[in-house]
C-alpha positions in Angstrom: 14.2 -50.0 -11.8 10.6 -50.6 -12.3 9.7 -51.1 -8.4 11.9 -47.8 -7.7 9.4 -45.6 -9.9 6.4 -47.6 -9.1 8.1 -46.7 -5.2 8.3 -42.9 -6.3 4.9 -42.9 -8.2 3.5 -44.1 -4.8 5.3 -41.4 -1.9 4.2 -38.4 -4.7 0.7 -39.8 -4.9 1.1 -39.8 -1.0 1.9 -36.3 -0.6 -0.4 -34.9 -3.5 -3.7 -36.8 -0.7 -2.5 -35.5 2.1 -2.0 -32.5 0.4 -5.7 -32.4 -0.4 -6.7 -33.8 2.6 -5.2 -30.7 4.8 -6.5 -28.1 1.8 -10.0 -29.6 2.4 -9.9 -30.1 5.6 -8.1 -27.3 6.5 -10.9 -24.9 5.8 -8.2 -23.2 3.0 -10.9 -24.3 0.1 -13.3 -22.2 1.6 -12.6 -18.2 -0.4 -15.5 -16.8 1.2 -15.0 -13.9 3.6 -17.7 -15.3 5.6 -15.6 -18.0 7.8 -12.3 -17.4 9.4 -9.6 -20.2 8.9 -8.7 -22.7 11.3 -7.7 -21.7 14.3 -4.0 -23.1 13.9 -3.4 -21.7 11.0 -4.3 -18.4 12.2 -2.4 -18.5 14.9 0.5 -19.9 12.6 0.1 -17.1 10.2 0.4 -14.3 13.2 3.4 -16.2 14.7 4.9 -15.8 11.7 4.3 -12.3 11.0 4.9 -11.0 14.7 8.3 -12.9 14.4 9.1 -11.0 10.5 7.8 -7.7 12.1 10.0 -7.8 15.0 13.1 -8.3 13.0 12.3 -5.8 10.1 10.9 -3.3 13.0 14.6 -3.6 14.1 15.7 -1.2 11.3 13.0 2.1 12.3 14.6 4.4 14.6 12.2 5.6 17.0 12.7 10.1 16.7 14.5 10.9 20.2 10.8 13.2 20.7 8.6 10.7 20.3 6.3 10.6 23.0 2.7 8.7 22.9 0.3 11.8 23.1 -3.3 12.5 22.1 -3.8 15.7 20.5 -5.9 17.7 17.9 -3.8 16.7 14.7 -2.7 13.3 15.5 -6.3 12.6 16.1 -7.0 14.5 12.6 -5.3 12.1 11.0 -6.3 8.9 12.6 -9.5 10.1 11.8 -9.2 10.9 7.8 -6.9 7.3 7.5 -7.8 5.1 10.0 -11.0 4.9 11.7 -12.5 3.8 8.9 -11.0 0.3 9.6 -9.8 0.5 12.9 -12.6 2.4 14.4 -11.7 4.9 17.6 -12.7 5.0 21.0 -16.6 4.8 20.9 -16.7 4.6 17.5 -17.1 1.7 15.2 -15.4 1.2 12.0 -17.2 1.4 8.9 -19.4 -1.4 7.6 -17.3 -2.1 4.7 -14.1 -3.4 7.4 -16.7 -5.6 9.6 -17.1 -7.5 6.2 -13.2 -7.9 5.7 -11.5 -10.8 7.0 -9.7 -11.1 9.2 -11.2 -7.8 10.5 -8.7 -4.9 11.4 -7.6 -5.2 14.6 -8.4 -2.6 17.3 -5.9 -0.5 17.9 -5.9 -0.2 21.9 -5.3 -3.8 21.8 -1.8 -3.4 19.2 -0.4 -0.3 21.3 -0.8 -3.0 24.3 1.5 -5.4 22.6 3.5 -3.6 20.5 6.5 -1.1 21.0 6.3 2.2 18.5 8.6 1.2 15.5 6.3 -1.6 15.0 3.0 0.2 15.2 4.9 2.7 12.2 6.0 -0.2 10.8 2.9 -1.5 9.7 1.9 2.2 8.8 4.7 2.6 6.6 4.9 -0.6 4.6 1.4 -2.6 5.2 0.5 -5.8 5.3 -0.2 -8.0 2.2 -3.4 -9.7 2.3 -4.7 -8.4 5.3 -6.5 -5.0 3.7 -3.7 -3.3 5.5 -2.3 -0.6 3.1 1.0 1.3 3.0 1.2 4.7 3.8 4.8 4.5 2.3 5.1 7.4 -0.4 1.5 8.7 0.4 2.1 9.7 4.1 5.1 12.2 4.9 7.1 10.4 8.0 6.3 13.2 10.4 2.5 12.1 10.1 3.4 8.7 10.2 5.0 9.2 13.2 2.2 11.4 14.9 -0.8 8.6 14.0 1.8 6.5 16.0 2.0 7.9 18.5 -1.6 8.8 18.8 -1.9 4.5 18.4 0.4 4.1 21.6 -1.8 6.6 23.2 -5.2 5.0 22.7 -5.3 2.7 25.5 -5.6 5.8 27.9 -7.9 8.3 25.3 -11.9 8.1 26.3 -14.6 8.5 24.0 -15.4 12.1 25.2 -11.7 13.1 24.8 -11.5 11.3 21.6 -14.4 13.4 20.3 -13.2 16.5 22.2 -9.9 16.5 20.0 -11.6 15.5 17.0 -14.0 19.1 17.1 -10.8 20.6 17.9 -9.1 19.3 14.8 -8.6 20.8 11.3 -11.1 20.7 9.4 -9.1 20.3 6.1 -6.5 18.0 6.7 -4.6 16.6 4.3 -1.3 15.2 5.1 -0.6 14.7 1.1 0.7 18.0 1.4 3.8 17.3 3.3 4.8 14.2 1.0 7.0 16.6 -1.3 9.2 17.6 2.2 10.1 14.3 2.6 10.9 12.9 -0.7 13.1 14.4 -2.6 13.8 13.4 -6.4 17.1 14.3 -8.4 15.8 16.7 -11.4 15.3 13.3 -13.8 13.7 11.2 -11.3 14.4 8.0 -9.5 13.2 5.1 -11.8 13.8 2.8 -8.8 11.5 4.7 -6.1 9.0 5.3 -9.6 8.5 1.6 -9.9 7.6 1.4 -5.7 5.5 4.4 -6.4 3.5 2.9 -9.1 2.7 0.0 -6.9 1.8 1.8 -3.6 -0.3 4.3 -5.5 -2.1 1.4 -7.2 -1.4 1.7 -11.0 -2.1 -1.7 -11.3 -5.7 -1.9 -10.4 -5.2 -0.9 -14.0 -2.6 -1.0 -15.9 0.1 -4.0 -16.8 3.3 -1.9 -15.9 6.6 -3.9 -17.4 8.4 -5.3 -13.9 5.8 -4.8 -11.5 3.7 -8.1 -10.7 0.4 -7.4 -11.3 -2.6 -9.1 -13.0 -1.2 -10.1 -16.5 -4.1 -9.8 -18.8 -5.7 -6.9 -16.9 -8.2 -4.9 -19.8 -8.8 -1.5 -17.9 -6.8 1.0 -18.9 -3.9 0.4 -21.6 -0.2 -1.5 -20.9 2.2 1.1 -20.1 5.4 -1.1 -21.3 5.4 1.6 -24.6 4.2 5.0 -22.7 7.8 6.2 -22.4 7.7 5.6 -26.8 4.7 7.4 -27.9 4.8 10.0 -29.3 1.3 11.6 -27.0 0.3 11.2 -23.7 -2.7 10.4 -23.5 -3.3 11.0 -26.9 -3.4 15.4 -26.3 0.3 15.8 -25.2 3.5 15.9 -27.0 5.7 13.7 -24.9 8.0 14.9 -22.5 9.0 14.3 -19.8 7.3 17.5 -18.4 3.9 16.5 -19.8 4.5 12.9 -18.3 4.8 14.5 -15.1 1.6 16.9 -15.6 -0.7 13.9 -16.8 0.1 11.3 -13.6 -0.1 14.7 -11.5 -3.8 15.6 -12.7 -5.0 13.7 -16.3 -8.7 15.7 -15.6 -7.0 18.8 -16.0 -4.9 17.5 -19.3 -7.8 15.6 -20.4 -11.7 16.0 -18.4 -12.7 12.8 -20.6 -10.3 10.5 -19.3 -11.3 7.9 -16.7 -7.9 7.9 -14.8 -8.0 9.4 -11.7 -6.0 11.8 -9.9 -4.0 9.6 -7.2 -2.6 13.0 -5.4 0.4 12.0 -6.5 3.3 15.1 -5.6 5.3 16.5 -8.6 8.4 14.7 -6.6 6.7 10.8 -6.6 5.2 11.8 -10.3 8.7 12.2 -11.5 9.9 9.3 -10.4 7.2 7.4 -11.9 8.2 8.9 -15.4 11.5 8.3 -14.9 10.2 4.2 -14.7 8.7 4.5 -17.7 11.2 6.1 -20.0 13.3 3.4 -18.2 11.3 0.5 -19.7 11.5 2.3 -22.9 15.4 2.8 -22.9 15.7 -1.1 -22.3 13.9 -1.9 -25.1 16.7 0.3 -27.4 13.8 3.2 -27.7 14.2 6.8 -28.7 12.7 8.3 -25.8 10.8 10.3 -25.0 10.0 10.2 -29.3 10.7 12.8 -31.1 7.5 14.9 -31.8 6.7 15.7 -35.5 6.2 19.2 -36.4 
């Protein structure tokens, strides 16, 4: 019995050096964004996620219209979401993404490589840990669809017709307007599509939400397991679900003191998010939302 364990306590403490051994010298000690990893581990990671993207591209139907075309709003858009990583034709990306790493990949070489439901793939749902966000619930699909097929049309595009289309373009564009047209919310939200909404519009870079994965002693802004129970929102508004919906929408306006944000969230997506958090409250047995004392 005795030379079994000792057998065991050997082939664990085996696998626990080697383990080591390929952390160290696999370069994954190194944090810094400073040095790449190995070389075979980045080419394992992209095998990997060209081989996941394939199969969950599978599932995006390509609109029967979609053709790859460079015009005065597609290139609007690139421009306000994009370039800033990605960079354009003759222009760089902004210093902040030549410090990320991996660095974003240009763009001419992914419309090369990679059909269009992949390229709105990775508009639409991101890419964790690579600084690639989603445009999921921020982005209405017809925009989506139009920054892809501006990415399919890069390879062609020069950097005087890039800027040419860009002078052309509007000069207020923002396509959070046409979010509401493509989500629609029944009257008392959709506590499921709230809790993805919370996490695309990062509420966590703040707050612990209750069945989101998050940072669990995160001391920004207060836990919001109990907002669907007070009795105020923020402290100025009875709670309802109305006011809910007002506060996520635009907390300056309800409050000009308060450090949150406004995310541009639509009245739609802010719904939904209220409807997650009376959610968490019902679970818990709570009266909600709390009945306000006169």
């Amino acid at each position: 019995m005795r030379g079994k364990l000792r057998l065991a306590l050997v082939a664990v403490g085996s696998l626990v050096t080697a383990g080591i051994l390929v952390f160290v010298l696999g370069g994954f000690y190194n944090l810094t964004a400073v040095q790449q990893h190995p070389a075979w581990v980045f080419r394992a990671i992209a095998i990997v996620r060209d081989a996941i993207v394939k199969l969950e591209a599978r599932e995006v139907t390509v609109p029967a219209d979609f053709t790859p075309i460079a015009e005065s709003r597609n290139v609007a858009l690139y421009q306000k979401h994009c370039v800033q990583c990605h960079g354009a034709p003759g222009v760089a990306p902004e210093e902040f993404a030549l410090g990320m790493m991996p660095v974003p990949s240009n763009l001419v070489a992914a419309a090369r490589e990679r059909p269009p439901e992949e390229i709105y793939w990775f508009i639409d749902y991101g890419l964790k840990m690579s600084g690639m966000p989603a445009w999921n619930m921020r982005m209405s699909e017809a925009d989506m669809w139009r920054i892809t097929a501006l990415v399919e049309a890069l390879p062609a595009l020069s950097p005087v017709e890039y800027k040419d289309l860009l002078a052309a373009a509007p000069q207020q564009l923002d396509a959070m307007t046409t979010v509401e047209e493509a989500v629609q919310s029944p009257p008392a939200g959709d506590p499921e599509r709230g809790k993805t909404a919370m996490q695309v519009h990062g509420c966590l870079q703040c707050h612990v939400v209750e069945g989101i994965v998050g940072r669990p002693h995160l001391q920004v802004g207060p836990p919001l397991d109990d907002a669907g129970t007070r009795k105020y929102i923020a402290g100025v508004l009875p709670n309802t679900r109305d006011n809910m919906v007002r506060w996520i929408m635009d907390p300056q306006e309800v409050d000009p003191l308060s450090a949150m944000p406004d995310l541009g969230v639509s009245k739609d997506l802010a719904r939904d998010m209220a409807a997650y958090l009376y959610s968490i409250a019902d679970q818990e047995g709570a009266d909600y939302p709390p009945p306000i004392a006169d």
